[in-house]
Legacy VTK file of the C-alpha trace (Angstrom):
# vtk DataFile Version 3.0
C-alpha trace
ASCII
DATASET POLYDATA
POINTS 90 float
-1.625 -0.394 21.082
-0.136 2.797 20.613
1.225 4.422 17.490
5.057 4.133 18.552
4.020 0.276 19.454
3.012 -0.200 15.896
6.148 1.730 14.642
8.187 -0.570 16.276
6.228 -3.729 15.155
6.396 -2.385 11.446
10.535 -2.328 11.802
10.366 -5.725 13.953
8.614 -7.077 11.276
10.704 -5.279 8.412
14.239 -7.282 10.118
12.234 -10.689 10.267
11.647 -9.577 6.410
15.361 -9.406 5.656
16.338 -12.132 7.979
14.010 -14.509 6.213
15.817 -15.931 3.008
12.761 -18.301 2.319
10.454 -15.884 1.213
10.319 -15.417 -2.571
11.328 -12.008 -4.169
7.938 -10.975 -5.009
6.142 -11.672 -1.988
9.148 -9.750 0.011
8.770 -6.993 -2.972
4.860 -6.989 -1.971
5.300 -6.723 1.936
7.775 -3.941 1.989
5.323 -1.896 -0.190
2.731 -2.741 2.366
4.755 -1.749 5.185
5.539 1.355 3.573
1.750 2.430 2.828
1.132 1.261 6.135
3.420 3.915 7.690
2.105 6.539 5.334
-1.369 5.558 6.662
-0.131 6.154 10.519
1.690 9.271 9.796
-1.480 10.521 7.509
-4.419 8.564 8.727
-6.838 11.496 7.483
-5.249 11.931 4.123
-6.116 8.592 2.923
-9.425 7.983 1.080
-11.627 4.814 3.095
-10.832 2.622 -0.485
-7.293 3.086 0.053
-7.753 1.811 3.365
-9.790 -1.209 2.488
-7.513 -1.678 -0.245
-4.346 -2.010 2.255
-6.491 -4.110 4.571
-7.616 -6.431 1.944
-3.254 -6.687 0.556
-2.506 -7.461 4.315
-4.937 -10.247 4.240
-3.781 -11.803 1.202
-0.044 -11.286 2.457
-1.304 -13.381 5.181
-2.786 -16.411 3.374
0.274 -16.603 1.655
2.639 -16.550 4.503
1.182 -18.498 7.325
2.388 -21.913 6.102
5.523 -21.308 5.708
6.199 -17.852 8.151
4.050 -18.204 11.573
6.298 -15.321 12.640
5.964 -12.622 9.482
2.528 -13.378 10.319
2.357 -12.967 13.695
3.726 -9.303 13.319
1.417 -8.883 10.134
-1.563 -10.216 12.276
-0.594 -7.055 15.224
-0.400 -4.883 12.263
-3.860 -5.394 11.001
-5.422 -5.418 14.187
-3.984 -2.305 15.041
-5.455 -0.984 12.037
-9.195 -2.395 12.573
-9.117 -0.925 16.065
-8.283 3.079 14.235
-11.199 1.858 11.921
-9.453 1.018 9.159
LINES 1 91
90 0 1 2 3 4 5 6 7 8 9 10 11 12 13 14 15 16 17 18 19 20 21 22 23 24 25 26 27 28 29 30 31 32 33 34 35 36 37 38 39 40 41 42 43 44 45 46 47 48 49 50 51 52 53 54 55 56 57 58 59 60 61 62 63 64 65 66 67 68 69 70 71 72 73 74 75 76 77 78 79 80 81 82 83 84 85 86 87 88 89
């Protein structure tokens, strides 16, 4: 996958965010700031210490767990997201 594919899974999975009224405001609170470090990440990858990385990886996880029940889609898209991620080593 290819930077501008992850780009556009990040705001594919940023409208399924807003669409979804079910998911708490917290959680929604917690996955926007995730998406947001995420893109800082792609458009910084070497500015960002390896703990900050794990740190991300390990909030994605979590986001994750908490979602698959209830939002097979968000997770889906957060699934591509973290993949992507593991493949650039992070």
């Amino acid at each position: 996958m290819e930077r501008r594919e992850l780009h556009e899974t990040l705001e594919k999975l940023h409208q399924e965010l807003h669409g979804t009224r079910s998911v708490s405001e917290a959680d929604h609170q917690i996955l926007e700031e995730l998406m947001a470090e995420v893109r800082r990440v792609l458009d910084h990858p070497e500015g960002a210490p390896a703990e900050r990385h794990e740190g991300l990886r390990d909030r994605l996880d979590a986001a994750l767990y908490e979602l698959e029940e209830d939002h097979p889609q968000l997770v889906s898209s957060i699934r591509t997201v973290v993949n992507y991620l593991s493949a650039m080593g992070i």
